[in-house]
C-alpha positions in Angstrom: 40.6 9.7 35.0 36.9 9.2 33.5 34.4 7.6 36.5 33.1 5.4 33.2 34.4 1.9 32.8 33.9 1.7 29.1 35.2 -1.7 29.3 31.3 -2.5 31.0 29.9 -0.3 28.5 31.3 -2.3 25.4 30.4 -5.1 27.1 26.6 -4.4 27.4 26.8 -3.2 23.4 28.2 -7.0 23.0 25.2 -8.6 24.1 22.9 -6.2 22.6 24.5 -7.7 19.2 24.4 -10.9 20.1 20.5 -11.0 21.4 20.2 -8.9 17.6 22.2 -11.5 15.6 19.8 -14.6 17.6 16.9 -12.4 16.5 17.7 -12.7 12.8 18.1 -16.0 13.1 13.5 -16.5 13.8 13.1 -14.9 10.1 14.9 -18.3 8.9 12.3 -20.8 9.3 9.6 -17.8 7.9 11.9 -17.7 4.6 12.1 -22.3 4.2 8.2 -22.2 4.9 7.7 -19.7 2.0 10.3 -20.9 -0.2 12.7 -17.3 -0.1 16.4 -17.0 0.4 17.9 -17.4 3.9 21.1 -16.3 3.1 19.8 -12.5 4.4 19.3 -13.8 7.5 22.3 -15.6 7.7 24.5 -12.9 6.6 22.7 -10.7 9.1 23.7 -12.8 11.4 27.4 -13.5 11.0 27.8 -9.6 10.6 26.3 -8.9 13.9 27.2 -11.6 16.1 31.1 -11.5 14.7 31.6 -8.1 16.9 29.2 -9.1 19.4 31.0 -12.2 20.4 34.4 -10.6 20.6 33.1 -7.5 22.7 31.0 -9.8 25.0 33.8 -12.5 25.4 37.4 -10.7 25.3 36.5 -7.7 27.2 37.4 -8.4 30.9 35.4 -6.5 32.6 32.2 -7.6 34.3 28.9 -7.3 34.4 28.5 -8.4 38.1 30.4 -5.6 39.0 28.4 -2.4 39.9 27.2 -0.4 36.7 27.0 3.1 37.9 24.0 5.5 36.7 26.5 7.6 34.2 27.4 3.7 32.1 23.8 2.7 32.4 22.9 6.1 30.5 25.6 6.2 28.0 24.7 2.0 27.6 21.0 2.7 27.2 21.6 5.4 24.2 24.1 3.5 22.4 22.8 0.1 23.0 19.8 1.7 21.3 22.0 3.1 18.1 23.5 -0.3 17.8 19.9 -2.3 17.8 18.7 0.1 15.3 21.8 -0.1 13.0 22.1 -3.6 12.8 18.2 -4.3 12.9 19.1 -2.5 8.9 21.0 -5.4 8.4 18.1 -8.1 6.7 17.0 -5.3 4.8 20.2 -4.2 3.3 21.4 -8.0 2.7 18.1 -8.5 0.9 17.8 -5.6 -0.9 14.1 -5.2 -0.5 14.9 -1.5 0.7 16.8 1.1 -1.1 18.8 4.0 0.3 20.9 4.4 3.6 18.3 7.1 4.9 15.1 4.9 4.0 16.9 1.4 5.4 17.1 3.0 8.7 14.5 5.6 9.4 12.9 1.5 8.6 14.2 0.0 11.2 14.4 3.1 14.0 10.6 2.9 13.2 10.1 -0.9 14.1 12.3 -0.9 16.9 10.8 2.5 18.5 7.3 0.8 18.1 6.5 4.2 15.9 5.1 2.4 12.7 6.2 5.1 9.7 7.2 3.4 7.2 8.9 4.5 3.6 7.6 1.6 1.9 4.8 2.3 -0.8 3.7 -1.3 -1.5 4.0 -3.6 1.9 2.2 -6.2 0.3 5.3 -7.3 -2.9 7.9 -7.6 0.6 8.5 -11.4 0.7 7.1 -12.9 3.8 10.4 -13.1 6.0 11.3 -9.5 5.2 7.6 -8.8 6.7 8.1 -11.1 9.3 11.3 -9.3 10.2 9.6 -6.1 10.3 7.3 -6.7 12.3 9.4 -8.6 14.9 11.5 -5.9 15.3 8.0 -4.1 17.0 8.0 -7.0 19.5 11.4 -7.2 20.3 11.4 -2.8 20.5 8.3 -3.8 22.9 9.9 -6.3 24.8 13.1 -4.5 25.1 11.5 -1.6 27.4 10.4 -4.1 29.6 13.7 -6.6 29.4 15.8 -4.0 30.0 13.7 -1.6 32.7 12.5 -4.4 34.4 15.4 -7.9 34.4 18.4 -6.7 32.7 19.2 -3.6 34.2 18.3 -4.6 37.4 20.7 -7.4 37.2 23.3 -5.2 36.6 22.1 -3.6 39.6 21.1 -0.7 37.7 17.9 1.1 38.2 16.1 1.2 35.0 13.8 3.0 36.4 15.8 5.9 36.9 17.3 5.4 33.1 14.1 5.9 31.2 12.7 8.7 33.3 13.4 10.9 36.2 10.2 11.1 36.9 11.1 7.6 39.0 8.1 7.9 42.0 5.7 7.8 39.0 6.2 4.2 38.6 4.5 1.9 40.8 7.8 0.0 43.3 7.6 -3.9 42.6 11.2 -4.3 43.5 12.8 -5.3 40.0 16.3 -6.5 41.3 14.1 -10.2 42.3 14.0 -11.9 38.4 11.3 -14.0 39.0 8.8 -10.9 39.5 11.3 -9.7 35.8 9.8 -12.5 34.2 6.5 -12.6 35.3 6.0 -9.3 33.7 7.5 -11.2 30.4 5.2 -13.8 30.6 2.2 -11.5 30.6 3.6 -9.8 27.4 4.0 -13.3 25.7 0.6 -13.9 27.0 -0.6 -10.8 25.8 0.9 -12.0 22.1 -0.4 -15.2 22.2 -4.0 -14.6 23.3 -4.4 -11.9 20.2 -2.6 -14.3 17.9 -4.9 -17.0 18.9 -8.1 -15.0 18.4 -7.2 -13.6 15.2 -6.6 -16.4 13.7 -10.3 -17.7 15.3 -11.3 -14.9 12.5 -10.3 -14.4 8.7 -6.9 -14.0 9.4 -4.2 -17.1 8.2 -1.3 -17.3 11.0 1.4 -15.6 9.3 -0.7 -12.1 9.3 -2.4 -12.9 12.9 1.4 -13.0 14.4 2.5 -9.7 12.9 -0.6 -8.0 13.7 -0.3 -9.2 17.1 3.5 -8.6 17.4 2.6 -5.0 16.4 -0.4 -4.9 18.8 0.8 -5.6 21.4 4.1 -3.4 20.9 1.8 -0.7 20.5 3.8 -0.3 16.5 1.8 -0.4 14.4 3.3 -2.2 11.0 0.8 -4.2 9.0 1.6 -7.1 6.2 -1.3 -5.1 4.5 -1.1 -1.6 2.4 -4.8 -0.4 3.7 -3.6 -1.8 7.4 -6.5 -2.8 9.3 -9.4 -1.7 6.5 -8.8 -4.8 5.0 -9.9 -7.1 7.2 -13.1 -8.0 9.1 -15.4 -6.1 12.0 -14.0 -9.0 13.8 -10.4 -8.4 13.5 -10.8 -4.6 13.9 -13.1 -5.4 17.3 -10.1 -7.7 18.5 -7.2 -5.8 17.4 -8.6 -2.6 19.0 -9.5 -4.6 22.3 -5.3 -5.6 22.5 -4.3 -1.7 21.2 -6.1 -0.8 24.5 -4.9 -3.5 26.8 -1.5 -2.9 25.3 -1.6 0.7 26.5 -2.0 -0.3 30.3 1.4 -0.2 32.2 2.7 -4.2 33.0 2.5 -3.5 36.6 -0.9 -3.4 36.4 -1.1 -7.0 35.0 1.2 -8.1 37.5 -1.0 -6.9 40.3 -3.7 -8.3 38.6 -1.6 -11.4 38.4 -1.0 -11.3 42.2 -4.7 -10.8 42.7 -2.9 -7.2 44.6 -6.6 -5.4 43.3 -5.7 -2.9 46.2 -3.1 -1.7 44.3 -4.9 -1.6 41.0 -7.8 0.2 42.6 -5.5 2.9 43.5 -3.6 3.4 40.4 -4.7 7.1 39.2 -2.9 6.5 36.2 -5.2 3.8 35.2 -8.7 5.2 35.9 -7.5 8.2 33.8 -6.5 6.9 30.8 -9.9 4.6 31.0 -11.5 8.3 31.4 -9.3 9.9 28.4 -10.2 6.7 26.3 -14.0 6.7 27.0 -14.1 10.3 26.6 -12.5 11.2 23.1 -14.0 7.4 22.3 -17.4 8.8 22.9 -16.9 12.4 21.4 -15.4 10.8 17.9 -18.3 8.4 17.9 -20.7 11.1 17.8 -18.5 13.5 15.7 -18.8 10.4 13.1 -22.4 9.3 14.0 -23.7 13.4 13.3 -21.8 14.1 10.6 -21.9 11.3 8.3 -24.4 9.0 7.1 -22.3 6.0 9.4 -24.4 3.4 11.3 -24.4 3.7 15.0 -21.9 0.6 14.9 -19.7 1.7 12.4 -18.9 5.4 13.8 -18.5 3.4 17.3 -16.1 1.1 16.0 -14.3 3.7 13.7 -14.3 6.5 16.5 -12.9 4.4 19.3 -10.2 2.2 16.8 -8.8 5.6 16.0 -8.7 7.3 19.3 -6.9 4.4 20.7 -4.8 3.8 18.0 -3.4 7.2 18.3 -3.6 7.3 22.2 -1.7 4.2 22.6 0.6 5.1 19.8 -0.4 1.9 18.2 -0.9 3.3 14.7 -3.3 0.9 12.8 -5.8 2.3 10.8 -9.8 0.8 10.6 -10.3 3.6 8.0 -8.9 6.8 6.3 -9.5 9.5 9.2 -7.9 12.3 6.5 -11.8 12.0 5.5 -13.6 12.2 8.6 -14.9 16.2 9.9 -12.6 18.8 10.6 -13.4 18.6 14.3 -12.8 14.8 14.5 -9.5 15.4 12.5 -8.6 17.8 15.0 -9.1 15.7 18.0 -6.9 13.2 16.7 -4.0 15.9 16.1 -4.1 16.6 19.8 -4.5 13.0 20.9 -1.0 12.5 19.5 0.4 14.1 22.8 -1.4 11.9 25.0 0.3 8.4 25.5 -0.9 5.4 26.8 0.8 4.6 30.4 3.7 4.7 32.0 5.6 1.2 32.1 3.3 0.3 28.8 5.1 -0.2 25.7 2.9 3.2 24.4 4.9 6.1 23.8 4.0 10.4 23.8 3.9 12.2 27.2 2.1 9.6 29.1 -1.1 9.8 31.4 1.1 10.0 34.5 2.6 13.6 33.0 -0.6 14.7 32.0 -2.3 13.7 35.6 0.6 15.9 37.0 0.4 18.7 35.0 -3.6 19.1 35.9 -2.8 18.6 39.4 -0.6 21.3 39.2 -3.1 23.7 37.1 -5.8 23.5 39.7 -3.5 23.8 42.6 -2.6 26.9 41.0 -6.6 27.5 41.4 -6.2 27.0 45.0 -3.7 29.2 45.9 -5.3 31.9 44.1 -8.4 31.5 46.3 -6.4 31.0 49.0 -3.2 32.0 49.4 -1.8 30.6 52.8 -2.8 27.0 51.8 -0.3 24.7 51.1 -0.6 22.6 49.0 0.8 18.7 47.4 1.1 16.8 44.5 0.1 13.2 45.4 -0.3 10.3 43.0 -1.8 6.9 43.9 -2.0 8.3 47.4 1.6 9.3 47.4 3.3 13.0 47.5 5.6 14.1 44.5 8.4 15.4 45.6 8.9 19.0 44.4 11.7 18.2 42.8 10.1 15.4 41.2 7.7 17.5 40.2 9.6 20.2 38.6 11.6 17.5 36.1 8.0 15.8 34.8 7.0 19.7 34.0 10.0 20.2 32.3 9.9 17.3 30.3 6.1 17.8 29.3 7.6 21.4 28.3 11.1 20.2 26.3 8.8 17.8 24.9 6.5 20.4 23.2 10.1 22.8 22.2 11.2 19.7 20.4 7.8 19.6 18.9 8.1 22.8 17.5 11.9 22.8 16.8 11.4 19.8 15.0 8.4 21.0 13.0 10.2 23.9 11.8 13.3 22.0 10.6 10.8 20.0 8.2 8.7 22.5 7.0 12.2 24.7 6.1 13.1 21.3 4.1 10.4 21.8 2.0 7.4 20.1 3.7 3.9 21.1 4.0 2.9 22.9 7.7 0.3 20.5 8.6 2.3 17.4 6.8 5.7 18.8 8.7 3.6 19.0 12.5 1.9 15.9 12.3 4.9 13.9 11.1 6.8 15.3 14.0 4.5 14.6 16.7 3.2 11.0 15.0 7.4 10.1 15.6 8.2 11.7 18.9 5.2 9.9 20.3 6.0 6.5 18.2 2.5 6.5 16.8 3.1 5.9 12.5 0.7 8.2 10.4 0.2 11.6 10.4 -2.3 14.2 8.4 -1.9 15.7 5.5 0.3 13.3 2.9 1.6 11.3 5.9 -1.9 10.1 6.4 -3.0 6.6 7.5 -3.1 5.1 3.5 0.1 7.1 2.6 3.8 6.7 4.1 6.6 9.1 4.4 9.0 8.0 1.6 8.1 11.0 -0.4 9.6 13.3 2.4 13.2 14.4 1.7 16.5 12.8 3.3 16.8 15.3 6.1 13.5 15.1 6.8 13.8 11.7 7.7 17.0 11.7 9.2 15.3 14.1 12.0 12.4 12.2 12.4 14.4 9.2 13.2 16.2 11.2 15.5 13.3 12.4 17.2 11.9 8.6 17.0 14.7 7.7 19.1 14.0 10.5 21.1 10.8 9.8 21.7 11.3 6.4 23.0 14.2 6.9 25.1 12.0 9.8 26.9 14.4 12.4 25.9 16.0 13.2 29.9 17.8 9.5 28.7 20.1 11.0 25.6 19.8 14.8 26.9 21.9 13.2 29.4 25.1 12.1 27.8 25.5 15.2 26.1 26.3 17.7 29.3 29.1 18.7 30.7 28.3 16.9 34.1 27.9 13.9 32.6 31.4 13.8 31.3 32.9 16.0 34.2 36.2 13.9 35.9 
């Protein structure tokens, strides 16, 4: 007999359709304001909250009963697949999107906050269809933390664990209370609102302030706009890049902050890194830009740091078409793809966390070689990783880079470019949007071929489910009796 009660599983995928057939129904009031069909939306709905309602409701089973860690992984993957198939619905129903490949590598992209999109012309999309795209960024967004930090937990299943084995890495704020849950959701609303606000202080009208800000804040990276972020103002590039990096620090922090906890912030590692990383590669694009261009001082700042946290942060808005800038500046950005904002931020790639880890371990290696009888630990934020611990982030950081190359091969054997084929794969693993070469910030990636999207959607969902999570279901211990 199986130890997984697929009855709980089901269950879960039941109200994953039904929270997904309630989201369709905010695109409604979008298409009555602009004068556009509803009947999309409505059809969306109906088709996904038919099944949802009889899985949820006629399955016996339930969800106060102990989920073990084998259903929460298994839930997790294919709660995932569900959410992206039926986020294809309004775009099918509407018809704004042709082709089964193109409809869903669409929709894996909002809801994995990764920002590729197949669309040549955004701006001809009637306003609910954008709307919808870019709420499926927030909800993506909002979905980590829902489900990591208040639903799992609920189910008194430690989301923690689900998303990554790398577990001591995150910062303990005991998730099973909800009230501390929905804190952390109030300062991602907060987060929203406070960008939507102070765009719309600027050139932009409301409709385009909430779906830059739904995508900001998501770190996705959709815009209602062809050119993304080149068409607006200094002012809405200064703001938007101000919530790209905000969006990239992990919720706890904002909690501590919250709880006026500064102890704790202080001695986050994670945190003074990635302010290192940003000010860093900030600082070396901005004089990349400043010496080898005829740029103001202002304008390479502004350029240099947009991009470098766009891509570190896996946002994915563009202030200008990088494919332009020097060779060395395009370079840094290629390897900036890798790094990731932090862990328990909506950001995807490796994270700061792995990367902290992985130098730790590089100069230990230093120390032993000097002196050999030392012993040595790993600590982070004051605390020892266990070796164990330690072994599973180093093997994620190097499966991360196989599927890299794996991946990059597959699309350059299907016909694609090297540089195209690399920086597509790394852009969706990390959920960042454009890549170099015809992938690049003012292009998209409908001209790639069917397989080569149906992989990178694969590796979107990869990406954002931290690999370990769907690596999981498919060995034989998982489904050992």
């Amino acid at each position: 007999m199986s130890t997984i009660n697929f009855q709980s599983v089901l269950k879960i995928i039941g109200l994953i359709l039904i929270i997904s057939a309630t989201s369709f129904l905010l695109c409604i009031p979008v298409a009555l304001v602009y004068s556009e069909p509803v009947s999309p939306f409505l059809l969306a709905f109906v088709t996904a909250a038919l099944p949802g309602t009889l899985l949820y409701f006629l399955i016996r089973s339930s969800l106060q009963e102990k989920v073990t860690t084998k259903e929460g992984y298994l839930s997790v993957t294919l709660g995932w697949l569900v959410l992206v198939f039926s986020g294809t619905l309004p775009f099918v129903y509407s018809g704004e999107i042709k082709g089964v490949v193109n409809v869903i590598f669409e929709s894996v992209s909002g809801y994995t906050t990764t920002g590729a999109s197949i669309l040549t012309n955004v701006e001809i999309l009637p306003k609910s269809v954008l709307f919808w795209r870019s709420l499926t960024h927030w909800i993506g967004g909002i979905g980590i933390i829902v489900l990591v930090i208040i639903v799992l937990p609920s189910l008194r299943v430690s989301g923690y664990q689900l998303f990554s084995l790398e577990s001591s890495m995150k910062e303990k704020i005991h998730p099973k209370t909800k009230a501390i849950g929905f804190r952390v959701l109030f300062i991602y609303l907060g987060l929203t609102l406070a960008e939507i606000i102070l765009l719309n202080a600027g050139e932009m009208n409301m409709f385009d302030s909430i779906c830059h800000s739904f995508g900001t804040v998501a770190t996705g990276g959709f815009s209602t706009k062809n050119i993304s972020l080149m068409y607006y103002s200094t002012y809405s590039q200064y703001i938007v890049l101000i919530f790209m990096f905000l969006s990239g620090i992990s919720q706890i922090i904002y909690y501590f902050l919250v709880k006026f906890n500064f102890k704790k912030v202080k001695q986050n590692e994670e945190l003074w890194f990635y302010i290192g990383v940003v000010v860093t590669t900030g600082t070396i694009a901005t004089s990349i830009l400043l010496l080898n261009s005829d740029k103001s001082l202002e304008a390479a700042f502004r350029e240099g740091f947009f991009q470098v946290i766009s891509i570190i942060t896996c946002t994915g808005f563009a202030s200008a078409d990088f494919l332009f800038w020097p060779v060395t500046a395009i370079l840094l950005l290629f390897l900036l793809m890798f790094a990731g904002g932090s862990t328990g931020s909506t950001s995807g790639g490796i994270k700061m966390a792995r990367h902290l880890i992985v130098l730790k371990n590089i100069k230990n290696v230093f120390v032993k070689l000097n002196h050999p009888k030392s012993i040595t630990f790993i600590k982070l934020n004051g605390n020892s990783i266990a070796e164990n611990t330690n072994i599973s982030i180093l093997s994620f950081v190097v499966l991360y880079l196989f599927l890299f190359i794996l991946g990059t091969i597959i699309v350059v054997f299907n016909g694609v470019d090297p540089v195209t084929a690399s920086s597509s794969v790394a852009t969706c693993m990390a959920g960042i949007g454009p890549g170099l070469g015809t992938v690049g910030p003012m292009s998209n990636f409908a001209h790639l071929p069917d397989l080569s999207k149906i992989v990178l959607s694969l590796l979107m969902i990869l990406g954002r489910l931290e690999i370990i999570t769907v690596f999981t279901i498919f060995t034989r211990t998982f489904w050992k009796i």
